[in-house]
C-alpha positions as CSV (number, residue, x, y, z in Angstrom):
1,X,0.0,0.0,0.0
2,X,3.2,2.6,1.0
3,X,4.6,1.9,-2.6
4,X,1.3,2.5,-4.2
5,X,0.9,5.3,-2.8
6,X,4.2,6.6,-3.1
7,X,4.1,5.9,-7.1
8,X,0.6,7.3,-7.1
9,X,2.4,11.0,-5.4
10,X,5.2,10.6,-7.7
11,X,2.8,10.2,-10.8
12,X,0.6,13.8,-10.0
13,X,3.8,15.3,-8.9
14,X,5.2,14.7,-12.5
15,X,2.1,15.7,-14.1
16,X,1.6,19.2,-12.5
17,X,5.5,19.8,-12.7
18,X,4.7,19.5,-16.9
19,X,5.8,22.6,-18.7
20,X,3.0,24.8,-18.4
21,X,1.8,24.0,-15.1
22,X,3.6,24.9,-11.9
23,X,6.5,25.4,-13.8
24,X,5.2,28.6,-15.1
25,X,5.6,30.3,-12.1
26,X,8.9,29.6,-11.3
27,X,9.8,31.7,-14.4
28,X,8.3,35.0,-12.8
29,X,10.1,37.9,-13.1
30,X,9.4,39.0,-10.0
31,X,10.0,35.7,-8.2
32,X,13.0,35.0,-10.4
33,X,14.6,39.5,-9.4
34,X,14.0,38.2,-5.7
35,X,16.0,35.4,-5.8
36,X,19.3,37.3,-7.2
37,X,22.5,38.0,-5.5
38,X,20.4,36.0,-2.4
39,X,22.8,33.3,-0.2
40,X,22.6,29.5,-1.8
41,X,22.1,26.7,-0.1
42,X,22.8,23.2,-2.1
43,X,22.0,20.7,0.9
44,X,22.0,16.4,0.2
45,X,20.0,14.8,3.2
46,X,19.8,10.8,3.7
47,X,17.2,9.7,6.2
48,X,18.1,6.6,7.6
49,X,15.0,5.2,9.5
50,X,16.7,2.6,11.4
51,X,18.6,4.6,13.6
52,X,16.7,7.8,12.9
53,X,19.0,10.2,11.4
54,X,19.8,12.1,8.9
55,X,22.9,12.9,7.6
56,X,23.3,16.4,6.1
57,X,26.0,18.0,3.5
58,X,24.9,21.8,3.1
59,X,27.3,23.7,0.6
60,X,26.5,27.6,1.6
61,X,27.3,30.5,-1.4
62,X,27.0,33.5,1.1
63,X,27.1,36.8,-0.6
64,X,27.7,39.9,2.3
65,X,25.0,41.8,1.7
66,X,24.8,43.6,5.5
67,X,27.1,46.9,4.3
68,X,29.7,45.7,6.6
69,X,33.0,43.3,6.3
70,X,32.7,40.4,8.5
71,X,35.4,38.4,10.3
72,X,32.3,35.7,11.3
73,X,29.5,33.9,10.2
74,X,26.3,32.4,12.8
75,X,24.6,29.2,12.1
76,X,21.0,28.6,14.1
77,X,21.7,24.6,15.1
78,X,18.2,24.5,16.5
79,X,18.1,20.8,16.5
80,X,20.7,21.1,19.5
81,X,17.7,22.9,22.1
82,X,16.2,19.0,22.0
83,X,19.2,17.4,23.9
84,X,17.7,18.5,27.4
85,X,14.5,17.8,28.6
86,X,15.6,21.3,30.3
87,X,16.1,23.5,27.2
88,X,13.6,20.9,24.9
89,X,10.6,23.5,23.1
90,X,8.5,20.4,23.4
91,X,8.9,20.1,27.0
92,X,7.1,23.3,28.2
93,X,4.9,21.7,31.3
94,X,1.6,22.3,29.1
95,X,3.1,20.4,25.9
96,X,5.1,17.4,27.6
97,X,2.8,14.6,27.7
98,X,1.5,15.2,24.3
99,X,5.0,15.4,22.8
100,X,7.2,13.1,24.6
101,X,4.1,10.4,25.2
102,X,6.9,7.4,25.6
103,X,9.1,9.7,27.6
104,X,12.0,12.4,27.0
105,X,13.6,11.4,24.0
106,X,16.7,13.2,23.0
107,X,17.8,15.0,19.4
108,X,20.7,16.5,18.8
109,X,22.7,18.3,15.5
110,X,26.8,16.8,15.3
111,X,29.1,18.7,13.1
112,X,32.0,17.0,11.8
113,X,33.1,19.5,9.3
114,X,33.1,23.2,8.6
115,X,35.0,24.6,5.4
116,X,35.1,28.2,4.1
117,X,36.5,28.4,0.9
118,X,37.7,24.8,1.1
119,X,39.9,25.5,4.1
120,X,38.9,24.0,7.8
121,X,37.5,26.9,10.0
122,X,37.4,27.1,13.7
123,X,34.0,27.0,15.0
124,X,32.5,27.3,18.6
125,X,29.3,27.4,20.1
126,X,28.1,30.4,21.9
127,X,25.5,29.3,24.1
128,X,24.6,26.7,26.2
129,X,22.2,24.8,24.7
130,X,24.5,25.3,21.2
131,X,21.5,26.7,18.6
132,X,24.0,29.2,17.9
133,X,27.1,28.2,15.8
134,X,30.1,31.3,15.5
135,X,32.0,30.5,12.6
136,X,35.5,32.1,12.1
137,X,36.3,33.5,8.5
138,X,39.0,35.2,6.7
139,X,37.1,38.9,6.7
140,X,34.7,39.3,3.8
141,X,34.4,42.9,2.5
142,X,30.6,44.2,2.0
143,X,29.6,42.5,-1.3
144,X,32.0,39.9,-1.4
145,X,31.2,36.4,-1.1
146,X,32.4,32.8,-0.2
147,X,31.8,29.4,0.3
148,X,30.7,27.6,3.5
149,X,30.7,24.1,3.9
150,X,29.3,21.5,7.1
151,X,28.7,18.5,7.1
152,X,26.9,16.8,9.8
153,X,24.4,14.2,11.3
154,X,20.9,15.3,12.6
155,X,19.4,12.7,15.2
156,X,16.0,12.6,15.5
157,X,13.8,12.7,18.6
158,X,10.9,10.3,19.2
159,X,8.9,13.5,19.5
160,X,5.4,14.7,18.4
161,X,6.7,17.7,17.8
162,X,7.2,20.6,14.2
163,X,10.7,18.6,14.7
164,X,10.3,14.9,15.5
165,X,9.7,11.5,14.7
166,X,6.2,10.3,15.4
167,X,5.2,6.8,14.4
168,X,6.7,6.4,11.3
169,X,6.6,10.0,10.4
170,X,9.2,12.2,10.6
171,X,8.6,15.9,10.8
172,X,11.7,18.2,10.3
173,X,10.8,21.9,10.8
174,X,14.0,23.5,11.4
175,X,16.5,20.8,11.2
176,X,18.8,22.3,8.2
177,X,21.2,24.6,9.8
178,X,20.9,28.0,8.7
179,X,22.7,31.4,8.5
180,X,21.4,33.7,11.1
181,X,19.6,37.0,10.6
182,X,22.8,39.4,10.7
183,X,20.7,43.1,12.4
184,X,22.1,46.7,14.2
185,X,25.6,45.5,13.2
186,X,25.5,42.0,15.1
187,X,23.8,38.7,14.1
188,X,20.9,37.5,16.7
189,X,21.1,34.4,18.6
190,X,17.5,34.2,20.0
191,X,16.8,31.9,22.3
192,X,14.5,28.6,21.5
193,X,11.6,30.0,23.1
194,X,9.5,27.2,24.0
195,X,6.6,29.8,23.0
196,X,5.8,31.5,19.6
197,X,8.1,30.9,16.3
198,X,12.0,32.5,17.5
199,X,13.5,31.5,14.2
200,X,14.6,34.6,12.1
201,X,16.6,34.3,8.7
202,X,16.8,36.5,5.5
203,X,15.5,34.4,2.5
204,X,17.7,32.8,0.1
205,X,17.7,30.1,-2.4
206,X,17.8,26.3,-1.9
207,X,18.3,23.3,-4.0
208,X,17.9,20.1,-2.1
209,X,18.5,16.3,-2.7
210,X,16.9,13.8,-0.5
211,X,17.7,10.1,-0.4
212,X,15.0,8.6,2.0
213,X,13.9,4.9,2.1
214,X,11.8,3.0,-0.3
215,X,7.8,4.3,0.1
216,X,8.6,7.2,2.5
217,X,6.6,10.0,0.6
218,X,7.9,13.3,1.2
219,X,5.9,16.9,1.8
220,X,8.0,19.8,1.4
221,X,8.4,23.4,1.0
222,X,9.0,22.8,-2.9
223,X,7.3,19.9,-4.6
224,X,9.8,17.2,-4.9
225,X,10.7,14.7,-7.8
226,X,12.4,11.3,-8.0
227,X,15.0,10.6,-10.5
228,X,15.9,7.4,-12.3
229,X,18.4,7.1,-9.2
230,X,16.1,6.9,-6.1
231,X,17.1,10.1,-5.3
232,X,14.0,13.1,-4.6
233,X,15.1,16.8,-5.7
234,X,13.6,20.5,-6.1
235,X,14.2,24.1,-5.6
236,X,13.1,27.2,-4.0
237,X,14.2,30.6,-4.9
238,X,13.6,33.2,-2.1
239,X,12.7,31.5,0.9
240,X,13.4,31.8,4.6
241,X,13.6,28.4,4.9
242,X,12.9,24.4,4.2
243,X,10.8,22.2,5.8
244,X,10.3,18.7,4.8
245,X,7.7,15.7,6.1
246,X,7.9,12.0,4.9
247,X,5.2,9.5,5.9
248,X,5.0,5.7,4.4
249,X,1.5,6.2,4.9
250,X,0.6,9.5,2.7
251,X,-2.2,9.8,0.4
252,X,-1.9,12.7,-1.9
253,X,-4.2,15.3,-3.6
254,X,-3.9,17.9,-5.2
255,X,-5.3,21.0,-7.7
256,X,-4.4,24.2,-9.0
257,X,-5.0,27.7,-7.4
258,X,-4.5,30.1,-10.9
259,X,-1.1,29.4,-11.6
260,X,-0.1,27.4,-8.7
261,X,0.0,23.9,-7.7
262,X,-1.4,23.3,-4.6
263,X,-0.7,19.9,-2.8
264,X,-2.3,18.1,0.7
265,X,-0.8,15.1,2.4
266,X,-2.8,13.3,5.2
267,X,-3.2,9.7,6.5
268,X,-6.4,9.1,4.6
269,X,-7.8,10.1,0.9
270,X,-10.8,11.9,2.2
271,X,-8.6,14.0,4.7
272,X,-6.0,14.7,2.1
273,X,-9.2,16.0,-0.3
274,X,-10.8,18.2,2.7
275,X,-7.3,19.8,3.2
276,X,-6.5,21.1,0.0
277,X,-10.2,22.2,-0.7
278,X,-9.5,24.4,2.1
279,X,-6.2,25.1,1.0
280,X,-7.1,26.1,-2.3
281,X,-9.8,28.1,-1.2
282,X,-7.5,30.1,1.3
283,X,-4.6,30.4,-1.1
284,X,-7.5,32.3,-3.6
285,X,-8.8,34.6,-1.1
286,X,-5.3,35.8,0.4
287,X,-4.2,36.0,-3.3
288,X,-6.5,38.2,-4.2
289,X,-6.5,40.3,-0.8
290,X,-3.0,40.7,-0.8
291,X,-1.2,39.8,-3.9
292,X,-0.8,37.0,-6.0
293,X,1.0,34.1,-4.2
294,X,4.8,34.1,-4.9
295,X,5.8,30.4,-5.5
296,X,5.2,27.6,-8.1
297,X,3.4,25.0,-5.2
298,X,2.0,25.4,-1.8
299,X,1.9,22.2,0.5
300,X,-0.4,21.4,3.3
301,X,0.2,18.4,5.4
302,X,-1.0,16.2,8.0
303,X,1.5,16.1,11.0
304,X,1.4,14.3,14.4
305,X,1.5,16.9,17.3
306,X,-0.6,19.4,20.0
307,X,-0.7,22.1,17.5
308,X,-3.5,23.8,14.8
309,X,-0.3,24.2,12.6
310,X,2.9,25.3,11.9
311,X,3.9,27.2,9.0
312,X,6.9,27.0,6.6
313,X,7.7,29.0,3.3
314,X,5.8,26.8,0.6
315,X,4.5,24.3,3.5
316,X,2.8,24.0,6.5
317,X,1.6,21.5,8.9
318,X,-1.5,21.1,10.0
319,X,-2.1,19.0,13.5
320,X,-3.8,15.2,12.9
321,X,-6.7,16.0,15.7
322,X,-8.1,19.0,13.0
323,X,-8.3,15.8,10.4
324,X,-11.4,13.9,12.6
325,X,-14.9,13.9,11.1
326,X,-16.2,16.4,13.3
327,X,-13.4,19.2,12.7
328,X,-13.9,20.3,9.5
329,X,-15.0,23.6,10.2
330,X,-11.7,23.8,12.6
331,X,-9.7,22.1,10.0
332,X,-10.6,24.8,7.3
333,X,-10.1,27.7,10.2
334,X,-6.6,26.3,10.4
335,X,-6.1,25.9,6.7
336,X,-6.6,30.0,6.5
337,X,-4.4,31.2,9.4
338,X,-1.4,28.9,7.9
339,X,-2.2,30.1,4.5
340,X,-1.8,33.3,5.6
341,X,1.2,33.3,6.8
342,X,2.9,32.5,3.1
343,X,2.3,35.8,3.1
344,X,2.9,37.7,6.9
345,X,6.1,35.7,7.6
346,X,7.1,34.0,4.8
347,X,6.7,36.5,1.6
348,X,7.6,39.7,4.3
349,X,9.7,38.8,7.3
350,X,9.1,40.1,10.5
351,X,10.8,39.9,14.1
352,X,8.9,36.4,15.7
353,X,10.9,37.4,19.0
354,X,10.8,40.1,19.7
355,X,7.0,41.4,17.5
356,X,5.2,38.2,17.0
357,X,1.9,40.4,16.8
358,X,3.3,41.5,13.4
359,X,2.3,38.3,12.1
360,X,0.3,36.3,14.1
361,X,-2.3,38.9,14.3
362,X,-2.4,39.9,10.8
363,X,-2.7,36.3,9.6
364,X,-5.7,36.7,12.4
365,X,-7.1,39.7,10.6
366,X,-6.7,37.5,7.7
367,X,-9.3,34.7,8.6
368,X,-11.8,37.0,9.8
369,X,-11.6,38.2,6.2
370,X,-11.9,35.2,4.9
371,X,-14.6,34.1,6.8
372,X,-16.4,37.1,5.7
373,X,-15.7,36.6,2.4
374,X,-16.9,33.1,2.3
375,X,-20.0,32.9,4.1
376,X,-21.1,36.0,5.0
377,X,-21.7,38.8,7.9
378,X,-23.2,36.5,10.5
379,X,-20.2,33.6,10.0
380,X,-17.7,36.5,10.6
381,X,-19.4,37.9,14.1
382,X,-19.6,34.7,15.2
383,X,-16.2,34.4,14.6
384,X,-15.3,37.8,15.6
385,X,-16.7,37.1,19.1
386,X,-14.4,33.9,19.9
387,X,-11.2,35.0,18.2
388,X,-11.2,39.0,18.8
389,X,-13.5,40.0,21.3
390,X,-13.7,37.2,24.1
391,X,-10.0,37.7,24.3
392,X,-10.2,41.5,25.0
393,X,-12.4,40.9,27.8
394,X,-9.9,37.5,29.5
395,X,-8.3,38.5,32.4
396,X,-4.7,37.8,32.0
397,X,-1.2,38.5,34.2
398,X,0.1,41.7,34.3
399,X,2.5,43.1,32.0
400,X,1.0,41.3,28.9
401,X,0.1,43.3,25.7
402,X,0.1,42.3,22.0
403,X,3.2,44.3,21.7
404,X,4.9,41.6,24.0
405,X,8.1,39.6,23.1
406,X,8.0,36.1,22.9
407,X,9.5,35.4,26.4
408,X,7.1,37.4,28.1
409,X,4.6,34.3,27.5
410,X,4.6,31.7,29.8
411,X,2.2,29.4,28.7
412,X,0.8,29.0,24.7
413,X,-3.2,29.8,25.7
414,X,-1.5,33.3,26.9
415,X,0.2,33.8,23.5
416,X,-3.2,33.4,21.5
417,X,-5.1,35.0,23.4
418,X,-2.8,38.4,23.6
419,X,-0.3,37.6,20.5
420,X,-3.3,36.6,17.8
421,X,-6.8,37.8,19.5
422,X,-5.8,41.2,21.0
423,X,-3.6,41.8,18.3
424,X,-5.9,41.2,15.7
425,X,-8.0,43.8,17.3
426,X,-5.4,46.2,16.0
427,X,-6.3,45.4,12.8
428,X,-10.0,45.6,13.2
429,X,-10.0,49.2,14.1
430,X,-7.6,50.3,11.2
431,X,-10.2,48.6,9.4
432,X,-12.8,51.4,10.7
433,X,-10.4,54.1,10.2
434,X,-8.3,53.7,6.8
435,X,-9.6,54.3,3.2
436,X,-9.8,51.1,1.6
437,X,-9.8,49.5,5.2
438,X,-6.9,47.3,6.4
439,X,-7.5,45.2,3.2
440,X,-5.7,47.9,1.2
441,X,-3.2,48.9,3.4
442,X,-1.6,45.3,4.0
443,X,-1.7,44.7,0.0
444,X,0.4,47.8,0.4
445,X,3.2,46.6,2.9
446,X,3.6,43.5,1.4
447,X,4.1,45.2,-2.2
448,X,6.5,47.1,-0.2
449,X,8.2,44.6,2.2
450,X,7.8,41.5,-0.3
451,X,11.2,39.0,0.2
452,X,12.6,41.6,3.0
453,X,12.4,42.2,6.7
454,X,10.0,45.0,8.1
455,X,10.3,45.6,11.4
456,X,7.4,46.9,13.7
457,X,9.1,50.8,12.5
458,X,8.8,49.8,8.8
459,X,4.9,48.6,9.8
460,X,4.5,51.8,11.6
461,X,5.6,54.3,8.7
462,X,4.2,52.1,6.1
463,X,0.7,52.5,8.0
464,X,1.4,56.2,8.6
465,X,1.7,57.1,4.6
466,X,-1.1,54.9,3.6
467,X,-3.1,56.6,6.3
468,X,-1.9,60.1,5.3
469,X,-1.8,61.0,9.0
470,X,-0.5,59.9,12.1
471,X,-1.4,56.3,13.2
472,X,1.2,56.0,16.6
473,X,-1.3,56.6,18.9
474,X,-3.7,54.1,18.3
475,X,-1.1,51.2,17.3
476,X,0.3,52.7,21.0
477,X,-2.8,51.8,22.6
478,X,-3.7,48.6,21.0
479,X,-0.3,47.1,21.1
480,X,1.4,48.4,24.7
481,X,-0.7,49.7,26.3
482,X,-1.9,47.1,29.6
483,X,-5.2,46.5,30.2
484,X,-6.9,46.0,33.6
């Protein structure tokens, strides 16, 4: 049945990758301008299911593009925050059972080689739980560039988790090891929050090869194919980063949005089919509410852990419980929000640490609109009530406010209810206030902001001229200000 399935994917992946199709859109100008002069990232993974690991050869063409030389480069491990149960994302007291459900199960990310420019460098971690890799390099002017090399060997936890192994499934969010996001003249080493989405990286492009075993199917941030050698490859041009799921047990479907394949992956076919319906549907609406979608395919999948979803440039993962019978309507509600963020987090970057309002609560905004849209007034102020304006009323501990960092939060219900309801209120009253309503303005930042980084400033003065007046105060009030 896993080999049926498997040649079944492979067949539909073929067919919608026919010139014409999906391939149309990777010839976009605008997609194809975004992705020049960007870092490349040519990365061979082998999963080997036995002993649960996968071994990973990354060749890095990093082009300095921060107007400064550098004498180092930083490389997010994040893998490495799963050795301890004490520094494990998954092992937040509310999230511990669910994840670890046969007990604490260790991953981990060993380097055995770094090269730059074919010569060994010296490398160190500088923190404790070693997510943050300091690479030493010969100094590289502003606009030069040079090649990074690592190899090394990703182990797996037994984790229901964006990053895990769960059944036979392994989910691997965050696994490749990345460049940081180099800002104010210093590149950030965030902590793994065990809250919110702490991973920040400029987009670049990626070409990947995957060897996996026979009838693993893999889900991934750009459709996939398998050559004449076993071996699965694709691209992405202008990304943040690469997620990948495989499954033995996948059933595929899939459609077209306009110009863009749209794929779903679940456990069974009529899960797989309820998925990208929504999926397609959510992909149109955003689309044509904010811009056409940038990339050639967009991939929802089903994924074993406590979550509504997690989102990934090109992918996102959508939790198994939203697949029952009677979840469709939550299932579809989830479908939206991750659609949303291809574009509030994907297609314009923003700070997840230290702003995670600035998407979160747009991608809110964005199924409220969507709801609307769909099925009318009533639908939406249903809606309105459970998502927006029961969270305005909660009482929650003090200090709180949408404008929060992620480490503020101390438990996930907190960071909805402030993060994505009370932010999204923000949004609501712009919508009251703006000509063209909050619809109009967001088309406008992400025309502006599209394949960069916009911090809550950029927002701000991008609000400000589409406004034509001051906006500070009530972004002030909505965002920091603490309420009794």
């Amino acid at each position: 049945m896993a080999a049926a399935c498997a040649a079944a994917a492979l067949a539909v992946l073929l067919f919608a990758l026919l010139p014409g199709r999906a391939a149309l859109k990777e010839t976009d100008t605008r997609l194809a301008k975004a992705g020049e002069g960007l870092t490349d990232y040519t990365v061979t993974l082998r999963l080997d299911d036995r002993e649960d690991t996968l071994a990973i050869s990354e060749t890095v063409l990093y082009r300095n593009d921060t107007g400064a030389p550098l004498s180092t480069l930083m490389v997010r491990t994040w893998l490495n925050a799963f050795r301890r149960s004490e520094s494990s994302p998954a092992a937040l007291e509310e999230l511990y059972d669910a994840c670890y459900p046969e007990g604490f199960s260790p991953g981990s990310l060993t380097i055995y080689d770094v090269l730059w420019n074919g010569e060994r460098a010296a490398y160190a971690y500088v923190n404790e739980d070693q997510t943050a890799l300091e690479i030493q390099i010969p100094v590289l002017e502003s606009g030069g560039q040079g090649e990074m090399a690592l190899r090394c060997v990703a182990q797996i936890p037994v984790c229901c988790y964006r990053t895990g192994k769960a059944g036979r499934d392994y989910q691997l969010g965050n696994v490749l090891p990345l460049l940081s996001l180099y800002q104010d003249g210093a590149w950030r080493t965030d902590a793994y929050s065990a809250v919110g989405d702490p991973f920040l990286s400029a987009c670049a492009n990626f070409h990947v090869t995957l060897y996996a075993p026979d009838g693993y199917v893999p889900a991934c941030s750009a459709p996939l194919t398998k050559g004449e050698d076993g071996a699965w490859r694709g691209e992405m041009t202008a990304a943040r980063d690469f997620c990948l799921c495989l499954s033995p047990d996948y059933a595929m479907a899939s459609a077209r949005a306009g110009e863009t394949a749209v794929y779903s992956y679940a456990k069974t076919a009529q899960g797989a089919k309820r998925a990208l319906d929504y999926a397609k549907k959510a992909l149109e609406t955003c689309a044509g509410l904010y811009g056409a979608y940038p990339y050639p395919a967009f991939t929802v999948c089903e994924a074993f852990f406590p979550f509504s979803g997690m989102e990934y440039p090109g992918l996102c993962m959508i939790g198994t419980d939203n697949y029952r019978e009677d979840k469709a309507d939550t299932l579809e509600l989830v479908a939206a929000h991750e659609t949303a963020h291809q574009w509030f987090y994907a297609l314009v970057g923003s700070d997840q640490v230290l702003q995670p309002w600035q998407d979160e609560a747009l991608c809110e905004y964005a199924v409220l609109r969507y709801v609307r849209m769909r099925y009318g007034q009533g639908s939406y102020e249903t809606l309105k009530y459970y998502r927006v304006d029961a969270p305005m009323r909660e009482k929650l501990p003090g200090g709180l406010t949408p404008g929060s960092p992620i480490d503020y939060f101390g438990t996930l219900s907190d960071y909805r209810t402030v993060a994505y309801g009370r932010g999204a209120a923000l949004l609501l009253a712009l919508d009251e206030l703006l000509p063209g309503g909050t619809d109009g303005f967001l088309k406008a930042y992400v025309d502006e902001f599209a394949f960069r980084f916009a911090t809550r400033a950029d927002f701000e003065s991008c609000l400000n001229r589409y406004a034509g007046m001051d906006c500070t105060p009530l972004v002030l009030d909505y965002l920091d200000t603490i309420m009794d």
